[in-house]
C-alpha positions in Angstrom: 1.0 -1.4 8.4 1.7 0.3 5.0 -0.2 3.9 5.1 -0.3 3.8 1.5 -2.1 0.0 1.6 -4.3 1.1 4.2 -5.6 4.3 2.6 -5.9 2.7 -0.7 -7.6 -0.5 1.0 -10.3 2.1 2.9 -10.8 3.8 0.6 -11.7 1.0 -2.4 -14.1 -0.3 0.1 -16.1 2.4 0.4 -15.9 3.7 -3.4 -17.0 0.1 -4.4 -19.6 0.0 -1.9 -21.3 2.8 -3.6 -21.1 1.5 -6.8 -24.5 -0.4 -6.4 -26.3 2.8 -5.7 -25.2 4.7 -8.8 -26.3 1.7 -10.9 -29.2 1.6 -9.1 -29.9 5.3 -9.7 -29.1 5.0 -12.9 -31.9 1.8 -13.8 -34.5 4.4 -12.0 -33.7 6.8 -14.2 -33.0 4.5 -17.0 -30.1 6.5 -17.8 -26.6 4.9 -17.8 -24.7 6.5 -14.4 -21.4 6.3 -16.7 -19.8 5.3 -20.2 -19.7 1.8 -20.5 -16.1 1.6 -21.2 -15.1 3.2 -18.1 -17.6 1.1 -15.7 -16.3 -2.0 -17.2 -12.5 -1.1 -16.9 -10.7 -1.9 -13.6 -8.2 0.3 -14.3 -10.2 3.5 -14.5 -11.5 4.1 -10.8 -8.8 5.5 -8.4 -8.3 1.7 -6.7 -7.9 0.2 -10.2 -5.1 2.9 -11.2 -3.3 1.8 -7.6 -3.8 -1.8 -8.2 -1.9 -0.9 -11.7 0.6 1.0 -10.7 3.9 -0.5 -11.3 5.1 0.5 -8.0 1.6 -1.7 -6.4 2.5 -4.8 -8.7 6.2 -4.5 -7.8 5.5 -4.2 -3.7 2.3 -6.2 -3.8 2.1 -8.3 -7.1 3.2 -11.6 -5.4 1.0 -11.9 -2.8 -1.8 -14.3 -2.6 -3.9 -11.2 -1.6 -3.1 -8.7 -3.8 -4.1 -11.2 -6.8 -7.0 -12.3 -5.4 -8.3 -8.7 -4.7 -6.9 -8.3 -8.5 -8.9 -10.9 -9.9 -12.0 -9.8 -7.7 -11.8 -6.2 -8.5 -11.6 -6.6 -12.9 -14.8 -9.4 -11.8 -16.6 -6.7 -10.6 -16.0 -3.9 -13.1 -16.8 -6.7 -16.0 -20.4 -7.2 -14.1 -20.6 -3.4 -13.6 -20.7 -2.9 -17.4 -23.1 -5.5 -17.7 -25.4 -3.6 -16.0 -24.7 -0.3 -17.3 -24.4 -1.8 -20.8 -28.4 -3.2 -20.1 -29.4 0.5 -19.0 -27.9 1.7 -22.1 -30.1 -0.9 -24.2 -32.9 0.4 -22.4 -33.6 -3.1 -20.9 -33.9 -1.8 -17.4 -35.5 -5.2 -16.2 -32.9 -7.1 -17.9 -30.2 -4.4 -15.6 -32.5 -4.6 -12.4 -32.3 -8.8 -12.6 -28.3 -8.2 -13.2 -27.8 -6.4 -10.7 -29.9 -8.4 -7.8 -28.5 -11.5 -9.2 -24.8 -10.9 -10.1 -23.7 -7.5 -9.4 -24.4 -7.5 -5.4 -23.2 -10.7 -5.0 -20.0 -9.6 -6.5 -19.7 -6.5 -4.8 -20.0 -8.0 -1.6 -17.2 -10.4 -2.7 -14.9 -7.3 -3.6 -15.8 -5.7 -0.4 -15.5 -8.9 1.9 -11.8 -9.7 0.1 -10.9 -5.9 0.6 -12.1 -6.1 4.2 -10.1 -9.3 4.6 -6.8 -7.6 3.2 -7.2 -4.8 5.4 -7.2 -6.5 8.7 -4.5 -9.2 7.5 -2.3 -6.0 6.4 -3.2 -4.4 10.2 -1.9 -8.1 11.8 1.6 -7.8 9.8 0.2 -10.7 7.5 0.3 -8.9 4.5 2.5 -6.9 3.0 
């Protein structure tokens, strides 16, 4: 397996992972855990800046799994900043209902495809 696609792979998992407690943290405190700009962009966490890379797109871009993980991670940071854009607002129900209903279940599709890709990539399945 790739190093480089297992490190990265790891590592998203568990950054991603601990997402749902920083937004979490932040509804308690009703303070937003981030800018909203930069919880909504995919490309400004460490995976997102891989998955950008024009080295990542170049290796990985065809693959079924690379886009799907693609599609899932930008998913996620779009729901992220829906919930830290209702923190902002100060409608911590409105962010505590966002992220029970749409958040987790997207995170757990993130983590699930990342998990998937991992252990394809450790068969020799993917590149």
């Amino acid at each position: 397996m790739n190093e480089t696609l297992h490190t990265a792979l790891r590592q998203a998992i568990g950054a991603h992972f601990s997402w749902q407690l920083h937004l979490k943290s932040g509804i308690d405190t009703g303070k937003a855990p981030m800018p909203l700009d930069q919880a909504s962009a995919c490309d400004c966490c460490d995976f997102g800046k891989w998955l950008a890379a024009p080295e990542q797109k170049a290796a990985l871009g065809e693959s079924v799994q690379f886009r799907v993980i693609d599609r899932l991670h930008r998913e996620f940071h779009l729901c992220a900043g829906r919930v830290v854009e209702q923190i902002a607002l100060g409608d911590l129900e409105a962010a505590h209902r966002l992220l029970e209903t749409e958040f987790k279940p997207q995170s757990e599709h993130l983590v699930a495809g990342l998990s998937k890709w991992l252990r394809e990539a450790g068969r020799g399945e993917a590149a």
